[in-house]
PDB file with SEQRES, HELIX, SHEET and CRYST1 records, atoms N, CA, C and O in Angstrom:
SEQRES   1 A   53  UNK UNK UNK UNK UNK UNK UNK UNK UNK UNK UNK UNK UNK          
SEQRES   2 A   53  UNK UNK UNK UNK UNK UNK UNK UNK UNK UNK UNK UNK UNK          
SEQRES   3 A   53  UNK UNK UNK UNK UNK UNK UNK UNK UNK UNK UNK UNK UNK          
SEQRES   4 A   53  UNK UNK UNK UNK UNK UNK UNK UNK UNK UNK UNK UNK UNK          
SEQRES   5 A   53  UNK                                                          
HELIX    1 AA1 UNK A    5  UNK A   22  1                                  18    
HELIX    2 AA2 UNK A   26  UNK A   51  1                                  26    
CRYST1    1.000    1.000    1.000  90.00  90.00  90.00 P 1           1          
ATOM      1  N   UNK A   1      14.390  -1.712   2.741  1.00  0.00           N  
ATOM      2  CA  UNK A   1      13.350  -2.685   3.002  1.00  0.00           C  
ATOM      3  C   UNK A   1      13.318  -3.672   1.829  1.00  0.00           C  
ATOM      4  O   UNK A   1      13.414  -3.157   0.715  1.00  0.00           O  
ATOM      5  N   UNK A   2      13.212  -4.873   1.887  1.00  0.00           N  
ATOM      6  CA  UNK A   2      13.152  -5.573   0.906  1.00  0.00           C  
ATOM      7  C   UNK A   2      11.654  -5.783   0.736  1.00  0.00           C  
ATOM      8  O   UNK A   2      10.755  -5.399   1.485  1.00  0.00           O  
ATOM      9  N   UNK A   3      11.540  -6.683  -0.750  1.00  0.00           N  
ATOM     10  CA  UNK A   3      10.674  -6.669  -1.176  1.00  0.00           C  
ATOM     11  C   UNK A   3       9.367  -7.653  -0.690  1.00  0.00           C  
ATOM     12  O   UNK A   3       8.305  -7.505  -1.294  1.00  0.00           O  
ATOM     13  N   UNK A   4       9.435  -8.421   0.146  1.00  0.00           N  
ATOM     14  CA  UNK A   4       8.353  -9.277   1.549  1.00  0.00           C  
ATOM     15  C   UNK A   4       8.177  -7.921   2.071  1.00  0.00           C  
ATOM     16  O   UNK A   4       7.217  -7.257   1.680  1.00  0.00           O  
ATOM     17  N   UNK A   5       8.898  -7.511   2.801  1.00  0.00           N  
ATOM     18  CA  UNK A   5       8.487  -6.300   3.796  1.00  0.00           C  
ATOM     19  C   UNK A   5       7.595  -5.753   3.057  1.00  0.00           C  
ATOM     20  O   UNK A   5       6.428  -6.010   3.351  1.00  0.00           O  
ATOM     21  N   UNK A   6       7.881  -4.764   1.781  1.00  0.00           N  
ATOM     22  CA  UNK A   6       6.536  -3.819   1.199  1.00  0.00           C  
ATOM     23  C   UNK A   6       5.789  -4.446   0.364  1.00  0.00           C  
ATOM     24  O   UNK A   6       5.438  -3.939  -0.702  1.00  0.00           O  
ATOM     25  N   UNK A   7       5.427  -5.719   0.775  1.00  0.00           N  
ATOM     26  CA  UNK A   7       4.386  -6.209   0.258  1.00  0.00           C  
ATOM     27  C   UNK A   7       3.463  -6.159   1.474  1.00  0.00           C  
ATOM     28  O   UNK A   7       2.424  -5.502   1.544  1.00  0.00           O  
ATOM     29  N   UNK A   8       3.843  -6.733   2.170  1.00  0.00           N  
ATOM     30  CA  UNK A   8       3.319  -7.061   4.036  1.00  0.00           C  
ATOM     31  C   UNK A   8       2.882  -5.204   3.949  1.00  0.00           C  
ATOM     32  O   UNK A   8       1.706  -4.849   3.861  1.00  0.00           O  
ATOM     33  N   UNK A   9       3.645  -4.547   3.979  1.00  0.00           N  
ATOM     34  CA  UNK A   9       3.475  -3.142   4.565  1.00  0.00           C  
ATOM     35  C   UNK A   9       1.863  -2.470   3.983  1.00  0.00           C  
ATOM     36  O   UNK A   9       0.991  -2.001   4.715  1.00  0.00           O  
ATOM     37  N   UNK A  10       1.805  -2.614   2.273  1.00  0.00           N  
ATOM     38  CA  UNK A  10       0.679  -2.302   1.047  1.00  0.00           C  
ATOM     39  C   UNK A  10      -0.302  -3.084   1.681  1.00  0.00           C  
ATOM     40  O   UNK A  10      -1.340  -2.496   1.988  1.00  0.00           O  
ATOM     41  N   UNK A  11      -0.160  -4.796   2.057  1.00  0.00           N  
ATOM     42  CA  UNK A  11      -1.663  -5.659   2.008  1.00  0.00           C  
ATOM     43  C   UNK A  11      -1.560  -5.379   3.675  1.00  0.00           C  
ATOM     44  O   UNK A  11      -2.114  -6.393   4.099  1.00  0.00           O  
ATOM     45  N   UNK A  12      -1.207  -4.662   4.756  1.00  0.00           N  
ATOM     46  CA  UNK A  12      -1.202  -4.087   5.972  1.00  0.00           C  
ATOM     47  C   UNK A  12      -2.376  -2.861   5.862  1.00  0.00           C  
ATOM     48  O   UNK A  12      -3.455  -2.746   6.442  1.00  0.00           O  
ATOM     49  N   UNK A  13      -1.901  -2.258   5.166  1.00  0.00           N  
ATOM     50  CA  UNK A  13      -2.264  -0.731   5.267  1.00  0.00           C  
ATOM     51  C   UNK A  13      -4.152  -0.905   4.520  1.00  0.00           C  
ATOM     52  O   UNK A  13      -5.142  -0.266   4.875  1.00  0.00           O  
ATOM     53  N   UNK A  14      -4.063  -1.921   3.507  1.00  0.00           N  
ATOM     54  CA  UNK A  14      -5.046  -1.811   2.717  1.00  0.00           C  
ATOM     55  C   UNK A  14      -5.823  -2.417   3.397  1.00  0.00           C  
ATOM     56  O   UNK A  14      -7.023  -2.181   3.263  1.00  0.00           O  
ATOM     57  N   UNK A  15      -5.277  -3.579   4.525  1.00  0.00           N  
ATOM     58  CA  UNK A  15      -6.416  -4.350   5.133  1.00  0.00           C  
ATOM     59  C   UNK A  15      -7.100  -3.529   6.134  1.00  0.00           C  
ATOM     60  O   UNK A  15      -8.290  -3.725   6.380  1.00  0.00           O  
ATOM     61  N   UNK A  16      -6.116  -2.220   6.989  1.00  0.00           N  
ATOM     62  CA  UNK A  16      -6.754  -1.581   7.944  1.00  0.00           C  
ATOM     63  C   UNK A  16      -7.508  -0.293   7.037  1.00  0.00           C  
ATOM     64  O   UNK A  16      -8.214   0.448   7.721  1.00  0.00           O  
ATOM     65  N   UNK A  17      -7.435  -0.046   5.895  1.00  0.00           N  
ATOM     66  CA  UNK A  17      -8.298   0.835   5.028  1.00  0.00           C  
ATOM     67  C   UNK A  17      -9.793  -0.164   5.268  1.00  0.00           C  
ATOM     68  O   UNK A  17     -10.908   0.269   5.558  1.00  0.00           O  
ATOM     69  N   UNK A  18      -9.481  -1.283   5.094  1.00  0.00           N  
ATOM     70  CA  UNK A  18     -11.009  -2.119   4.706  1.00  0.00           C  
ATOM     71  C   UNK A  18     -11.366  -1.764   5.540  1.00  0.00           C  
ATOM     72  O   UNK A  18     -12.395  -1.121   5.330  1.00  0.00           O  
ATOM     73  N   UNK A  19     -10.970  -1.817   6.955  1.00  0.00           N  
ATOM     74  CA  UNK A  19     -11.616  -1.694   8.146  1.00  0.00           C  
ATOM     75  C   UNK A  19     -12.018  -0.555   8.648  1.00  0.00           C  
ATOM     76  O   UNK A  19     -12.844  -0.541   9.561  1.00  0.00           O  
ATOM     77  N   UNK A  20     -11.478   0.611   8.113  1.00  0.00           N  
ATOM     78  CA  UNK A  20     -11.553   1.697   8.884  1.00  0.00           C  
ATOM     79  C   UNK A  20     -13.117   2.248   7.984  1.00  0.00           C  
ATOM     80  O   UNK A  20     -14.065   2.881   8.448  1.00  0.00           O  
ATOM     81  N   UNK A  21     -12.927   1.769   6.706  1.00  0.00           N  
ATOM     82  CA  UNK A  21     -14.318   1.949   6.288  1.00  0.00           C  
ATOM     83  C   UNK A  21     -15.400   1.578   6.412  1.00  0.00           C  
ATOM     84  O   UNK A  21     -16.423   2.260   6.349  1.00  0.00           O  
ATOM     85  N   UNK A  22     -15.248  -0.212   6.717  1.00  0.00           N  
ATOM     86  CA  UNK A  22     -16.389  -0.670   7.443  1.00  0.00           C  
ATOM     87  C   UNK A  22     -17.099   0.086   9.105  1.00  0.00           C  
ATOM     88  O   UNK A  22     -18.243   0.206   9.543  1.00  0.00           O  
ATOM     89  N   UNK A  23     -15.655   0.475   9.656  1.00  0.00           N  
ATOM     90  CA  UNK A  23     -16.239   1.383  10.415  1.00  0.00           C  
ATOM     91  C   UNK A  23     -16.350   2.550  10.658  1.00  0.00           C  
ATOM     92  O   UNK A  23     -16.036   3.109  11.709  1.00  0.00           O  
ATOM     93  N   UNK A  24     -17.043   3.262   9.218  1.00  0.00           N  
ATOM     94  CA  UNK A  24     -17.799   4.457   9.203  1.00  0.00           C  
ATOM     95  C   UNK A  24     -16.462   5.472   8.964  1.00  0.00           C  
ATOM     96  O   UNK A  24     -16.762   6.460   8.293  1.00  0.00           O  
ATOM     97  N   UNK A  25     -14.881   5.410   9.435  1.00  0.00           N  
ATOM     98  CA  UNK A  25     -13.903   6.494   9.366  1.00  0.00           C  
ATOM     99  C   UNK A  25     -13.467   6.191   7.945  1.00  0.00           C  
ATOM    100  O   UNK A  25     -12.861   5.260   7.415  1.00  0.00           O  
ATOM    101  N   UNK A  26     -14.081   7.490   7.471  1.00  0.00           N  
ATOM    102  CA  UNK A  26     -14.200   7.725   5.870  1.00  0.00           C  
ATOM    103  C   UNK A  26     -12.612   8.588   5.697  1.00  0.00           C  
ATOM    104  O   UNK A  26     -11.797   8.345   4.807  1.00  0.00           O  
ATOM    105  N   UNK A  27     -12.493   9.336   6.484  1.00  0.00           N  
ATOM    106  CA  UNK A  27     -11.627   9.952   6.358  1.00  0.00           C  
ATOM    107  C   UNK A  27      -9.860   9.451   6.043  1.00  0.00           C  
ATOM    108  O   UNK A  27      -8.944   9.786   5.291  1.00  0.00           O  
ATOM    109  N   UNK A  28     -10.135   8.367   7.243  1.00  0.00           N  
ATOM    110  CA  UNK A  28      -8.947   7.795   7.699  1.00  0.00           C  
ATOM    111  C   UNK A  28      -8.438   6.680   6.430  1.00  0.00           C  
ATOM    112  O   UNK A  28      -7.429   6.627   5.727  1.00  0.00           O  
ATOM    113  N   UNK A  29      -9.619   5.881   6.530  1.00  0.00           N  
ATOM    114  CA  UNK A  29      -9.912   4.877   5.415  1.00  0.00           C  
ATOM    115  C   UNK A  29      -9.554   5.267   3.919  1.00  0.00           C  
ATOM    116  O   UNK A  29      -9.297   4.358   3.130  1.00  0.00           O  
ATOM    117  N   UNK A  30      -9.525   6.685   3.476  1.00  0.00           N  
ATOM    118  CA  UNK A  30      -9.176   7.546   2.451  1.00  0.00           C  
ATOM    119  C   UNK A  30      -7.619   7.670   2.365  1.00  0.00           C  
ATOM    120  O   UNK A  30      -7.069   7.488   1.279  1.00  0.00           O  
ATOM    121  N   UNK A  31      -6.755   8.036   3.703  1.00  0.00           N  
ATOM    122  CA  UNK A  31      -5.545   8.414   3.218  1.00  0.00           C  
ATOM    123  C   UNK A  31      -5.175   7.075   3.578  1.00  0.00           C  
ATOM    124  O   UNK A  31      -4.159   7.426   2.978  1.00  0.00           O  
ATOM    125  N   UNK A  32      -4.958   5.803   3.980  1.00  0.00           N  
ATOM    126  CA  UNK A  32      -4.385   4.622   4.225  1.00  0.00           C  
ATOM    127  C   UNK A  32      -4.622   4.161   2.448  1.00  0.00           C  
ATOM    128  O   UNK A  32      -3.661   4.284   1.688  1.00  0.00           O  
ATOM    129  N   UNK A  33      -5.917   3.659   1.941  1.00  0.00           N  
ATOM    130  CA  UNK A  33      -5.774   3.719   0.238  1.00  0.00           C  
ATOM    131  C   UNK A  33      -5.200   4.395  -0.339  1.00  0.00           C  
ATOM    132  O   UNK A  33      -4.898   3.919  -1.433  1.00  0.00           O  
ATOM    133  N   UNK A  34      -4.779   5.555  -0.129  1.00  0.00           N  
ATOM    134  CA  UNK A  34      -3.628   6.690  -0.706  1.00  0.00           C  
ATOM    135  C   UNK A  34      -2.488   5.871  -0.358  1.00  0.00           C  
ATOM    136  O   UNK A  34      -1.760   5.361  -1.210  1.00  0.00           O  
ATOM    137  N   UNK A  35      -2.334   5.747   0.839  1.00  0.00           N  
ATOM    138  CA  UNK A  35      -0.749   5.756   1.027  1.00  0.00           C  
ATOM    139  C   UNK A  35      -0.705   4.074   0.547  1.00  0.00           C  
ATOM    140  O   UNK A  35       0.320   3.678  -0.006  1.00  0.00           O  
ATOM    141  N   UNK A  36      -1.577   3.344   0.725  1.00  0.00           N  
ATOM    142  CA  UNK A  36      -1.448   1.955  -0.098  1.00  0.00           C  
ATOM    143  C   UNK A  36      -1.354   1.846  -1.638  1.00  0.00           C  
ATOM    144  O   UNK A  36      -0.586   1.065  -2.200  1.00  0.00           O  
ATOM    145  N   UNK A  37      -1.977   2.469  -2.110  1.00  0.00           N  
ATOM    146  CA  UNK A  37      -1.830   3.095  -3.461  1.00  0.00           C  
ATOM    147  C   UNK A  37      -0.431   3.812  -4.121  1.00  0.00           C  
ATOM    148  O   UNK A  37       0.079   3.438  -5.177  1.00  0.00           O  
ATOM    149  N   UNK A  38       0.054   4.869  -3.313  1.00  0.00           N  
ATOM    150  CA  UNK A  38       1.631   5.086  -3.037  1.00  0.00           C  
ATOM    151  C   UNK A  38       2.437   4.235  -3.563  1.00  0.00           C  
ATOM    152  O   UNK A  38       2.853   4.016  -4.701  1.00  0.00           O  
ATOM    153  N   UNK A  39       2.640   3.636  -2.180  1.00  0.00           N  
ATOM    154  CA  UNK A  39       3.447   2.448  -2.071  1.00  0.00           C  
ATOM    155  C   UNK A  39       3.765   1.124  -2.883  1.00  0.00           C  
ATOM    156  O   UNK A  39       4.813   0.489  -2.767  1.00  0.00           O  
ATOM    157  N   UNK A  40       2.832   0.834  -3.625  1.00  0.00           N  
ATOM    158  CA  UNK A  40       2.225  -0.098  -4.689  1.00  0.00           C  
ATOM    159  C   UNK A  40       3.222   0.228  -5.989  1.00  0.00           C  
ATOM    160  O   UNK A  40       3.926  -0.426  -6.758  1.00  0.00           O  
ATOM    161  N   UNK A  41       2.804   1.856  -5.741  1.00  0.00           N  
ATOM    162  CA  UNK A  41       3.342   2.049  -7.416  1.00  0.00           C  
ATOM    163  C   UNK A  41       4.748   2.027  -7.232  1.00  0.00           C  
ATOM    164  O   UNK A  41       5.543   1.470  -7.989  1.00  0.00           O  
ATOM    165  N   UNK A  42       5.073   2.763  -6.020  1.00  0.00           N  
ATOM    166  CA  UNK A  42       6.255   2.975  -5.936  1.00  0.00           C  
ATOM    167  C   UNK A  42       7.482   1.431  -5.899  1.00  0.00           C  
ATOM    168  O   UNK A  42       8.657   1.368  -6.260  1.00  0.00           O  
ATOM    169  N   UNK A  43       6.660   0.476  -5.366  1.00  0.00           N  
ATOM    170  CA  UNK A  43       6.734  -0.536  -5.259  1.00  0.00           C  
ATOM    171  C   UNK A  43       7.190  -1.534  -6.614  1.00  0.00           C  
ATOM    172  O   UNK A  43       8.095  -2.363  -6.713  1.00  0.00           O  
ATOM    173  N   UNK A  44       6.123  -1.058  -7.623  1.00  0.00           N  
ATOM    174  CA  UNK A  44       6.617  -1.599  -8.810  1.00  0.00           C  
ATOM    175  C   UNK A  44       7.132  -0.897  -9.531  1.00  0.00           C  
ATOM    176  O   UNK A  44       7.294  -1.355 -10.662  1.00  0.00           O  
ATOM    177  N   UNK A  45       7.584   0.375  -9.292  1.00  0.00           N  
ATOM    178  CA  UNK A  45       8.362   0.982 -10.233  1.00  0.00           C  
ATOM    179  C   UNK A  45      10.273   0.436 -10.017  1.00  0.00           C  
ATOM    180  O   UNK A  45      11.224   0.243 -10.774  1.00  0.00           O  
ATOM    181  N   UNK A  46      10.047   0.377  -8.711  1.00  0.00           N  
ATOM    182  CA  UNK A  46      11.769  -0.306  -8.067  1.00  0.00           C  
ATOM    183  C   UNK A  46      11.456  -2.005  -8.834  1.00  0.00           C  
ATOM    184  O   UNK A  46      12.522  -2.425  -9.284  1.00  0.00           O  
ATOM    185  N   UNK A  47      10.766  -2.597  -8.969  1.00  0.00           N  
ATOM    186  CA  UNK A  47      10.583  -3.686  -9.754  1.00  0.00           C  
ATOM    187  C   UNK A  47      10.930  -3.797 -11.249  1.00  0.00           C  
ATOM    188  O   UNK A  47      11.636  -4.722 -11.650  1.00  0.00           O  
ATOM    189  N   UNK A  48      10.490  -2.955 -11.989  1.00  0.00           N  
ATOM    190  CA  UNK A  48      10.671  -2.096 -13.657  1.00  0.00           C  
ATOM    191  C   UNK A  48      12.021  -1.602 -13.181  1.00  0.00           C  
ATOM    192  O   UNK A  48      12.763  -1.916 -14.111  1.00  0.00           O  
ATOM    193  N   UNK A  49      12.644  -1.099 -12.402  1.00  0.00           N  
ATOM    194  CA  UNK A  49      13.684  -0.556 -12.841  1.00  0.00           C  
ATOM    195  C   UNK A  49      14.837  -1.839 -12.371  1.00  0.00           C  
ATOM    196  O   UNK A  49      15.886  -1.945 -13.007  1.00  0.00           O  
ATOM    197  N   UNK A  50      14.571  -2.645 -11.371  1.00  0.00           N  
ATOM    198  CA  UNK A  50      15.181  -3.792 -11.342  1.00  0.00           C  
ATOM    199  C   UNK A  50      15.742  -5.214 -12.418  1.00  0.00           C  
ATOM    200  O   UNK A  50      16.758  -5.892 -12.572  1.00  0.00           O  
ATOM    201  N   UNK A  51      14.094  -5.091 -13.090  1.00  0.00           N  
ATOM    202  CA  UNK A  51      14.220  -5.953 -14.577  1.00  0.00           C  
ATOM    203  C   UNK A  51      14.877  -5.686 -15.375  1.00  0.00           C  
ATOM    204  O   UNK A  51      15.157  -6.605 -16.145  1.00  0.00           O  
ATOM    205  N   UNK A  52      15.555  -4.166 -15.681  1.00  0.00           N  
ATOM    206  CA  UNK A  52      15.377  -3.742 -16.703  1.00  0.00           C  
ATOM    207  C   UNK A  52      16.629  -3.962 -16.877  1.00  0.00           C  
ATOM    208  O   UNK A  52      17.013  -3.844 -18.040  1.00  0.00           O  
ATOM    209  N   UNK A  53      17.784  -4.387 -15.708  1.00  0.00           N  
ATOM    210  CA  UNK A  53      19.181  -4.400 -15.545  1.00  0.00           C  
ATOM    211  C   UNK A  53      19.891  -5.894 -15.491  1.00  0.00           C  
ATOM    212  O   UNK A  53      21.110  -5.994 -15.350  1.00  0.00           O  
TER     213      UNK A  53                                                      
END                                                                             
């Protein structure tokens, strides 16, 4: 996946977190910020290891 794609994928996931909390699914809304959170880091760690070369 290049790097547009998991950006789209992180501000995807985080926008349906916003939502799932506005509507009351606490639960759901919990692991989508996880897995947006994930992805993020994981995201800039392939970034750091890209620069670094």
């Amino acid at each position: 996946m290049n790097e547009f794609k998991k950006d789209v994928f992180v501000g995807l996931v985080s926008f349906f977190g916003i939502l799932s909390f506005i509507f009351g699914q606490f639960i759901i809304s919990t692991m989508l910020f996880g897995i947006a959170a994930l992805s993020s880091t994981m995201l800039a760690d392939n970034r750091a290891k890209l620069e670094r070369f």
